[in-house]
Backbone as JSON, one array per atom type, in Angstrom:
{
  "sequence": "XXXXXXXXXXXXXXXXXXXXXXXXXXXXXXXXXXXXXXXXXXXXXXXXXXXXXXXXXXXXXXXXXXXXXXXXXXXXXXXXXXXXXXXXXXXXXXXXXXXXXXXXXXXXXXXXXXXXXXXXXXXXXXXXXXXXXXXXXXXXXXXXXXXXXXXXXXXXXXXXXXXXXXXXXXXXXXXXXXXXXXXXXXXXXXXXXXXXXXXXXXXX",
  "N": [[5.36, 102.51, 35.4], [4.93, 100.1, 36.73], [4.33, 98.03, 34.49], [6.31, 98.31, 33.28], [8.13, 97.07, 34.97], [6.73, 94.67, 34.61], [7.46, 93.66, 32.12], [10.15, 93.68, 32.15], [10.51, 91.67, 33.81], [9.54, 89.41, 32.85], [11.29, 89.52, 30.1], [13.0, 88.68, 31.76], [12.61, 86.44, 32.13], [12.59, 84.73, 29.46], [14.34, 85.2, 28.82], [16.03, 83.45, 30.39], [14.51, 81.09, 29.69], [15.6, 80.41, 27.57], [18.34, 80.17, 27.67], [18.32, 77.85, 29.35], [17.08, 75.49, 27.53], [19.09, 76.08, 25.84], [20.85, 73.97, 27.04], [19.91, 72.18, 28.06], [19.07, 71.22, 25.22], [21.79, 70.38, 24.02], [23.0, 67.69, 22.75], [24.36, 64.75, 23.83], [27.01, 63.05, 23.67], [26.79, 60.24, 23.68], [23.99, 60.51, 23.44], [24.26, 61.44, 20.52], [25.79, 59.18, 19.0], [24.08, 57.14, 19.15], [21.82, 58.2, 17.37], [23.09, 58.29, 15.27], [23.24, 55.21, 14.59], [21.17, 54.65, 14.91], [20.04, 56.05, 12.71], [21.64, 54.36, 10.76], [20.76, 51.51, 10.96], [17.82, 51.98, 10.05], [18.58, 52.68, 7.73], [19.71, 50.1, 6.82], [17.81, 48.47, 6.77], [15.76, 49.49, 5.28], [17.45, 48.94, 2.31], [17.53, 46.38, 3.01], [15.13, 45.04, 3.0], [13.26, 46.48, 1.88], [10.99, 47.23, -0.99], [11.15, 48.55, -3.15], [14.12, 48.61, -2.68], [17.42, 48.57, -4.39], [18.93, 46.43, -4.18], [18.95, 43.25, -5.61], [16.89, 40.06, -5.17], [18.67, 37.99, -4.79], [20.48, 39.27, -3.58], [19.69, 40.68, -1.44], [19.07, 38.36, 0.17], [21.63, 37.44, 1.32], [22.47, 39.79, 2.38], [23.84, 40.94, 5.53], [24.76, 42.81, 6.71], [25.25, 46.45, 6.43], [28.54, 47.93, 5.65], [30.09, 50.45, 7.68], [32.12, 53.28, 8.74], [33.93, 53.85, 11.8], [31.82, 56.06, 13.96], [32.25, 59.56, 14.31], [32.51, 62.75, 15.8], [33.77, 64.85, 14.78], [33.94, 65.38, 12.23], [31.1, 66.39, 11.41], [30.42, 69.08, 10.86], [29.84, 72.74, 11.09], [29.12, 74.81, 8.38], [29.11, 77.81, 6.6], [26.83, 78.89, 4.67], [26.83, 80.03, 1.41], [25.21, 81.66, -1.04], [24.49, 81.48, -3.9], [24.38, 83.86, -6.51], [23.62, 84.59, -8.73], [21.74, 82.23, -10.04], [22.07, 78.88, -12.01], [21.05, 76.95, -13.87], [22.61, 73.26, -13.99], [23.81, 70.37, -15.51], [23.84, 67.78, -14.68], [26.3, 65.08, -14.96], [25.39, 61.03, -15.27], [26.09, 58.23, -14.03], [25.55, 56.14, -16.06], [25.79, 57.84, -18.5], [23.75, 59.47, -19.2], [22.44, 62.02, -18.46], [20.9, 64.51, -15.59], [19.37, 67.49, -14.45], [19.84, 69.94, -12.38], [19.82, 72.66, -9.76], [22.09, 75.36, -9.42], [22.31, 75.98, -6.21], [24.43, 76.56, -3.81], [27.26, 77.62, -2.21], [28.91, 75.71, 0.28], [30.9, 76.31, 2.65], [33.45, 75.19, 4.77], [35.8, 74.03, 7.71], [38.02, 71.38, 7.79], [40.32, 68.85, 7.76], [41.87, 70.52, 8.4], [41.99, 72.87, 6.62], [40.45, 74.63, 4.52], [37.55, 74.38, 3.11], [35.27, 74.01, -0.01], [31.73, 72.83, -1.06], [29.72, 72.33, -3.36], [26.37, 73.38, -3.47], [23.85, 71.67, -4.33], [20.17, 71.74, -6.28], [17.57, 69.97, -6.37], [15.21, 70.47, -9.13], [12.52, 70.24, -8.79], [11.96, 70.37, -5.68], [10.21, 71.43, -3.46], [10.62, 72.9, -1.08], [12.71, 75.27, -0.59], [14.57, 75.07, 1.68], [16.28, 72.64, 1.56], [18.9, 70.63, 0.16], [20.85, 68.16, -2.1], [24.03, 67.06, -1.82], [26.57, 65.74, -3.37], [29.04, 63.99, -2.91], [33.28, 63.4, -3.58], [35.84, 61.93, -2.22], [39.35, 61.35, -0.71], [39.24, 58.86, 0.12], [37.59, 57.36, -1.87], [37.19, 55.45, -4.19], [38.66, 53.33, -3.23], [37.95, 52.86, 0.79], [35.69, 53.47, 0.12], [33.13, 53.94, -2.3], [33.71, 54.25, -5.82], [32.4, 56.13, -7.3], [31.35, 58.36, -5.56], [29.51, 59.76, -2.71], [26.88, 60.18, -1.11], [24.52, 63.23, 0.82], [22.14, 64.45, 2.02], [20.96, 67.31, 2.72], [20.13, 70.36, 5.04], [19.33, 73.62, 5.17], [20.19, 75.38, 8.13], [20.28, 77.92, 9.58], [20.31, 81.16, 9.07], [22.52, 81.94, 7.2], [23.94, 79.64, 7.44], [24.82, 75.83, 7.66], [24.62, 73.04, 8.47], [26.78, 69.95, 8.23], [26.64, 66.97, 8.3], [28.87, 64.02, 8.15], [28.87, 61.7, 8.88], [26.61, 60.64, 8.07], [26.8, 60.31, 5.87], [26.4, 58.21, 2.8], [25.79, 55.77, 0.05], [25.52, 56.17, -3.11], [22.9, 54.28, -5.28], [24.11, 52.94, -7.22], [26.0, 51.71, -6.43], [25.45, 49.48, -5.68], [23.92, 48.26, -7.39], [24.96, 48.31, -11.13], [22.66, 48.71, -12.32], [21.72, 50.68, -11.91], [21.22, 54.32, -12.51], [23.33, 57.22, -11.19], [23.68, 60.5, -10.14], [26.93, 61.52, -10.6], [29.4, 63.34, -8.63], [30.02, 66.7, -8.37], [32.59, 68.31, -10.26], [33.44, 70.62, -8.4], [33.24, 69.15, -6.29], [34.81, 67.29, -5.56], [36.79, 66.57, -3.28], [40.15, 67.38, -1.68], [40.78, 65.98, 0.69], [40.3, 62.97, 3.28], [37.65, 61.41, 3.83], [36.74, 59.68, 6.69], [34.29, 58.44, 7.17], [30.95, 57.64, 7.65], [29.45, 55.63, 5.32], [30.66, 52.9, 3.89], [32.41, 51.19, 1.17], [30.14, 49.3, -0.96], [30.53, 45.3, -1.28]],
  "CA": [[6.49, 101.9, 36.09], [4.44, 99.0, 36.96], [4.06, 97.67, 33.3], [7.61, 98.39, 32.68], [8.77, 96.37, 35.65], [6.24, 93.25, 34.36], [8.2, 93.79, 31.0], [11.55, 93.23, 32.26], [10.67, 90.04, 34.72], [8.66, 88.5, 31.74], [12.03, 89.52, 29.37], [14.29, 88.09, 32.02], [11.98, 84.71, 31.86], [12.41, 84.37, 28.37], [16.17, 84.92, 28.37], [16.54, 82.43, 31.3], [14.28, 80.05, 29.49], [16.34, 80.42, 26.55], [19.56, 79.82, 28.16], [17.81, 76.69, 29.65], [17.1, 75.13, 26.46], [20.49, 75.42, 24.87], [21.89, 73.64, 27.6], [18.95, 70.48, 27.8], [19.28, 70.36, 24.01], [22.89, 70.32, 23.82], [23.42, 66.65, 22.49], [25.35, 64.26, 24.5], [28.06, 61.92, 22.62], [26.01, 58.94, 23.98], [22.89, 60.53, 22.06], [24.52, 61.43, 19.27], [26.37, 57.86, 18.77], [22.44, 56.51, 19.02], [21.17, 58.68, 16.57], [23.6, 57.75, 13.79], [23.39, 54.11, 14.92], [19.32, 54.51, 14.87], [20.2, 55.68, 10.85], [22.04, 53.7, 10.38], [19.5, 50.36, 10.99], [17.22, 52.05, 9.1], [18.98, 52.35, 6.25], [20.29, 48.45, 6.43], [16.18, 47.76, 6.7], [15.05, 50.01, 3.89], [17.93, 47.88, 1.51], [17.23, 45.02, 2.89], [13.72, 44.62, 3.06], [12.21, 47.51, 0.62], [9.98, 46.47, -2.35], [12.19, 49.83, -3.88], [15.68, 48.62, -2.88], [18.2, 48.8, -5.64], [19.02, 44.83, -4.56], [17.92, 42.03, -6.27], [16.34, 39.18, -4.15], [19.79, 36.88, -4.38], [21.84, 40.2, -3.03], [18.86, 40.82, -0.13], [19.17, 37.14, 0.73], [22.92, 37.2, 1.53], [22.94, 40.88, 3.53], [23.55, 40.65, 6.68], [25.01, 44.45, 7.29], [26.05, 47.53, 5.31], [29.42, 48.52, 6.28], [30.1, 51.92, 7.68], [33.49, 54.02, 9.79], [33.63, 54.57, 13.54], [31.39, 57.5, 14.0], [33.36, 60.26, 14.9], [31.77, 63.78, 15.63], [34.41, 65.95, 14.28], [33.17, 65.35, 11.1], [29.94, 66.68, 11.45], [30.58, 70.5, 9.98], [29.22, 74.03, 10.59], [29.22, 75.05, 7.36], [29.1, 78.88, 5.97], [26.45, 79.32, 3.36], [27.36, 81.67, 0.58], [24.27, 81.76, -1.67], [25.27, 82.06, -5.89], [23.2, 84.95, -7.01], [23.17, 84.09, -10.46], [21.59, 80.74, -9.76], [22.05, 78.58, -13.16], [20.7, 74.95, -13.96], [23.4, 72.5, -13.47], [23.32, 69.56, -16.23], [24.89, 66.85, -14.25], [26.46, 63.34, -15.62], [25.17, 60.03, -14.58], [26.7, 56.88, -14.44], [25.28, 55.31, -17.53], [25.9, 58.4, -19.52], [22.85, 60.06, -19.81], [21.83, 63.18, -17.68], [19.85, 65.03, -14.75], [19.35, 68.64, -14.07], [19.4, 70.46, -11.17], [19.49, 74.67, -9.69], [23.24, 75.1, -8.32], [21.98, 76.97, -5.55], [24.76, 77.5, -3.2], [28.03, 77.15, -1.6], [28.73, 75.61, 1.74], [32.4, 76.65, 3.36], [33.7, 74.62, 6.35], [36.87, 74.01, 8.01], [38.02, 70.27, 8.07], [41.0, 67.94, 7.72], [42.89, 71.62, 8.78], [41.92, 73.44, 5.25], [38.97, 75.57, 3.93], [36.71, 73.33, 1.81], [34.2, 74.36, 0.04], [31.02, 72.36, -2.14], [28.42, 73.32, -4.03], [24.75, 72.55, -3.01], [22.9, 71.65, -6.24], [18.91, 71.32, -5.58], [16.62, 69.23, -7.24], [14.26, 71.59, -9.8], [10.81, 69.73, -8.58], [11.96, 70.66, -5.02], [9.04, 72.48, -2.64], [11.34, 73.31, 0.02], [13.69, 75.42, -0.88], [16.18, 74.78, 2.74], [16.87, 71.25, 1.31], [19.99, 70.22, -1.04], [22.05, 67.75, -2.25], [25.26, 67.06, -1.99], [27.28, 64.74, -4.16], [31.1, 64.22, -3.16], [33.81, 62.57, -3.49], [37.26, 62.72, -1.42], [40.22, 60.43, -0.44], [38.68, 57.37, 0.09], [36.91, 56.91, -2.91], [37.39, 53.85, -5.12], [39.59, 52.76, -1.88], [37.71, 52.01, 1.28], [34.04, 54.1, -0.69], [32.21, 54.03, -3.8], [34.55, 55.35, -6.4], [31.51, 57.35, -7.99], [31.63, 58.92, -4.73], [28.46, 59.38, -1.88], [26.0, 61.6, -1.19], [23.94, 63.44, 1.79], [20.79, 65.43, 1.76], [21.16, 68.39, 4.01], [18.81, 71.31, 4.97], [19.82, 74.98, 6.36], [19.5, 75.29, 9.73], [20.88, 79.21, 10.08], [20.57, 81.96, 7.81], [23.35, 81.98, 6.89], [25.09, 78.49, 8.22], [24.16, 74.56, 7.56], [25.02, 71.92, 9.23], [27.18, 68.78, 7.19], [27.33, 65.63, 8.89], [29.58, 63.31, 6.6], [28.55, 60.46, 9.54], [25.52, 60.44, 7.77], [27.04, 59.69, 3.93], [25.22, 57.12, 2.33], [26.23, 55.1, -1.02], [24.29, 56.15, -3.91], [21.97, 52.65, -5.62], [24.64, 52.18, -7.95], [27.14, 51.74, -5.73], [24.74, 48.19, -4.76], [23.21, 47.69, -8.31], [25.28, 48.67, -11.29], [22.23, 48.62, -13.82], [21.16, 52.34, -11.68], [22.13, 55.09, -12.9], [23.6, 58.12, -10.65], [24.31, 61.6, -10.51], [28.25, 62.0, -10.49], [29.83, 64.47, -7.8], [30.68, 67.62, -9.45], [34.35, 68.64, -10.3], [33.43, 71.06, -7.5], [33.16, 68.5, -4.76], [35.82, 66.63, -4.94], [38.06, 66.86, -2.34], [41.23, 66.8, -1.28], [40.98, 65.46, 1.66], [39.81, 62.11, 3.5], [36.62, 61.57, 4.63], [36.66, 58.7, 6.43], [33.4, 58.1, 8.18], [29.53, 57.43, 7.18], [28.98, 54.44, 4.73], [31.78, 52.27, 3.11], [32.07, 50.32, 0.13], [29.27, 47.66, -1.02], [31.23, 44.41, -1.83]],
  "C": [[6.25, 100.4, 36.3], [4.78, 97.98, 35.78], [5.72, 97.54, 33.39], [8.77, 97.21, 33.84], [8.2, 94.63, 35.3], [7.18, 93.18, 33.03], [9.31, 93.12, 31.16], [11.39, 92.22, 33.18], [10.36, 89.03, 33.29], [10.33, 88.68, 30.57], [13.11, 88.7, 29.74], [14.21, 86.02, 31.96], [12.84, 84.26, 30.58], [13.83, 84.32, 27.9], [16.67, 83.66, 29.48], [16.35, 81.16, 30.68], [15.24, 79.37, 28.39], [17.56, 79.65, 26.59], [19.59, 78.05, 28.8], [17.64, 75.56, 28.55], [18.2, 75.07, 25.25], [20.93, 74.6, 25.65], [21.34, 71.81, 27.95], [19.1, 70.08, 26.7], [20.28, 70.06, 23.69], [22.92, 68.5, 23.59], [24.36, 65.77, 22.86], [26.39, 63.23, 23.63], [27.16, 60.96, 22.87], [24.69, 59.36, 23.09], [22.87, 60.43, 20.74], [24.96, 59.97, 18.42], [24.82, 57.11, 18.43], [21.98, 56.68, 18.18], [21.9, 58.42, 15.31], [23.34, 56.6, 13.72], [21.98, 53.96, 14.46], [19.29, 54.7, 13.32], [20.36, 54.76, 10.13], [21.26, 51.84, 10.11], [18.54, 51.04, 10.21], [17.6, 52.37, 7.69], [19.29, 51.08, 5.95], [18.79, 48.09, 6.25], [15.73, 48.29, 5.33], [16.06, 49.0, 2.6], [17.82, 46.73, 1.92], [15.73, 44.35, 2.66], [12.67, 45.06, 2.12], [11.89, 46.85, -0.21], [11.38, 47.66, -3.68], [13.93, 49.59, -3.32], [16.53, 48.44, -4.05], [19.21, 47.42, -5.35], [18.52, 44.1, -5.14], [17.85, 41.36, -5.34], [17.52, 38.25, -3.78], [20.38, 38.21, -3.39], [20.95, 40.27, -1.3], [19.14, 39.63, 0.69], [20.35, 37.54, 1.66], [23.67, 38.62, 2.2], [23.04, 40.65, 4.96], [23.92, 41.96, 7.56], [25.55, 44.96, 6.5], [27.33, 47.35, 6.03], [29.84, 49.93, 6.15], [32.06, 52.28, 8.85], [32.85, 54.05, 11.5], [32.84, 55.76, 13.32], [32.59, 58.42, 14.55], [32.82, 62.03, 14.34], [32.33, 65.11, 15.14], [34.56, 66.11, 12.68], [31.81, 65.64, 10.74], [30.44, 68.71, 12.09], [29.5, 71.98, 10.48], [29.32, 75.0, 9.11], [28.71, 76.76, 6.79], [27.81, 78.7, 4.42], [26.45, 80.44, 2.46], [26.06, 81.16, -1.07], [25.34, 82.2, -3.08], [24.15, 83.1, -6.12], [22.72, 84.95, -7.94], [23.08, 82.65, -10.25], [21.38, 80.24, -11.67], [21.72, 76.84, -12.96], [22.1, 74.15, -14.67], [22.88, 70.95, -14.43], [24.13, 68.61, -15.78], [24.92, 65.5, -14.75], [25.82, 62.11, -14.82], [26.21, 59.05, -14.86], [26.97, 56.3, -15.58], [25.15, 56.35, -18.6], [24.84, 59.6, -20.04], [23.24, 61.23, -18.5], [20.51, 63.78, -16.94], [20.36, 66.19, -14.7], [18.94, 68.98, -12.84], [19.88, 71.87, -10.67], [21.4, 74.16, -9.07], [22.83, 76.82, -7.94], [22.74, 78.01, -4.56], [25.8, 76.94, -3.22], [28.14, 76.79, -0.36], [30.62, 75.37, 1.83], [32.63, 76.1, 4.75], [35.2, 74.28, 6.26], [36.84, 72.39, 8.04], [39.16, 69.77, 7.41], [42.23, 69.23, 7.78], [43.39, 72.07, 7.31], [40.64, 73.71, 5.45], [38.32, 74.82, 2.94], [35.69, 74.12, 1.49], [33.09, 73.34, -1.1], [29.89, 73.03, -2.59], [27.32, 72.39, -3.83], [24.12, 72.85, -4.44], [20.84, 70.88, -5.56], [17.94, 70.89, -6.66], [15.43, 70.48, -7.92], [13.1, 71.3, -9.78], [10.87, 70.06, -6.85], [11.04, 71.64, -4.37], [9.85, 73.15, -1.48], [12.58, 73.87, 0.16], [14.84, 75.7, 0.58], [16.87, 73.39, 2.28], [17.91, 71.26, -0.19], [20.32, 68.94, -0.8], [22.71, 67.87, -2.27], [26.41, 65.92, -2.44], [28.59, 64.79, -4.08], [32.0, 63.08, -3.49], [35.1, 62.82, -2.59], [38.23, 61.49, -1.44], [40.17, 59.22, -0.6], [38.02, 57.09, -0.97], [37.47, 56.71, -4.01], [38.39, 53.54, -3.91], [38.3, 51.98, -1.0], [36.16, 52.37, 0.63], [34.08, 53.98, -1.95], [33.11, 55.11, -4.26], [33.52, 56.27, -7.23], [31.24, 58.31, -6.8], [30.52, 58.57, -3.87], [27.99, 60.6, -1.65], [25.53, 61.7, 0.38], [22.98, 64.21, 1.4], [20.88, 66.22, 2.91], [20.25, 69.3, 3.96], [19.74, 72.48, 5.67], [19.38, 75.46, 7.19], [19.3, 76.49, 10.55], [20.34, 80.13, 8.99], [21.39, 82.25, 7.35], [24.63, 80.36, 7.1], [24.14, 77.1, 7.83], [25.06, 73.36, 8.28], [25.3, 70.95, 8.08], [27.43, 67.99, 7.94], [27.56, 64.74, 7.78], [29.63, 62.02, 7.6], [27.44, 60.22, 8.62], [25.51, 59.88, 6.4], [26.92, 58.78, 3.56], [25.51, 56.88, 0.43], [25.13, 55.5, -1.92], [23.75, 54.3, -4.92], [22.9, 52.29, -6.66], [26.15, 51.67, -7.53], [26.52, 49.81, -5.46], [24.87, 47.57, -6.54], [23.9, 48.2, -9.82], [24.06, 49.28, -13.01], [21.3, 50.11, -13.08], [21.77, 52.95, -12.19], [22.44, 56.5, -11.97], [24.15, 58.97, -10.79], [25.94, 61.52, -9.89], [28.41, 63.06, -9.61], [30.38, 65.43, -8.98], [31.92, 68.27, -9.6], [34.44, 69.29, -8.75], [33.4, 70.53, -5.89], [33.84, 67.25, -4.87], [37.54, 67.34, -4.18], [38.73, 66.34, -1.8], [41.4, 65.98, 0.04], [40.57, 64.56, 2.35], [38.65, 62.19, 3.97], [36.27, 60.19, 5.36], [35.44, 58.12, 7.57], [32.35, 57.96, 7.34], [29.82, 55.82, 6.06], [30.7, 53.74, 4.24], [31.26, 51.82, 2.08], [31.37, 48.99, -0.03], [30.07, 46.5, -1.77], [30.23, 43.32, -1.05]]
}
């Protein structure tokens, strides 16, 4: 009886603590606004300053800021993962014509601009970690106020079943800066209809 009563105090701990910890980690708008903002500077540092930026030394000179959208957190996605079962290698176009390969591993399904979207996560084939993808899109804005080859994110799955898409976080691929890179193309499958109008803008 004894045992069985330490059982259920020690079970009710662990559900209290539980309950405690969704509610401290819960992310405040003021954090969240920080934490894109905190990306966001380090991505203007890594192109501006990197030995590996995809500027040349006149373009580094004459940066003085990327340009990006208002953040705005209703763009940042729970996303459905629906695994392909028959996973097949994915021979995707570049820029300059040639080609990269990569696994198309999954789908990710989310609600947004009040429609069912869905893209396909394609994962690098030297990848160690198989929760991590790419994601290569394009949508509304692109060749407007974004890179008409579109923009990318690197995402990870956070659920077993579910991933998280923040499209605050979308980030110009190097030929969007430099036009002598060459980049993987979004795939028919991820372009979409609908605007996206937040994370990076167009380099001019």
């Amino acid at each position: 009886m004894k045992s069985n009563h330490i059982l259920l105090i020690l079970a009710s701990i662990v559900i209290l603590a539980a309950i405690a910890y969704m509610f401290t980690a819960a992310e405040s708008p003021e954090d969240y606004q920080e934490k894109i903002e905190t990306e966001r500077e380090r991505q203007f540092k890594y192109i501006r300053f990197n030995v590996e930026s995809p500027l040349t030394e006149e373009q580094k000179r004459g940066l003085q800021s990327l340009k990006f959208f208002a953040v705005d957190p209703t763009f940042r996605v729970k996303a459905r993962l629906l695994p392909i079962e028959i996973k097949k290698v994915r021979v995707v176009p570049l820029t300059d014509g040639s080609t990269e390969r990569y696994l198309e591993h999954s789908w990710a399904e989310f609600e947004l601009g009040g429609k069912t979207n869905k893209v396909l996560l394609l994962q690098s084939l030297s990848e160690s970690d198989m929760r991590n993808f790419f994601l290569a899109f394009a949508d509304q804005t692109s060749g407007k106020d974004t890179y008409g080859g579109g923009r990318y994110l690197n995402v990870r799955q956070d659920g077993k079943n579910s991933i998280t898409i923040d499209f605050n976080l979308a980030f110009n691929p190097y030929c969007a800066y430099n036009p002598d890179y060459a980049c993987p193309l979004p795939p028919k499958e991820n372009r979409l209809e609908i605007a996206i109008p937040v994370g990076e803008k167009n380099y001019d």
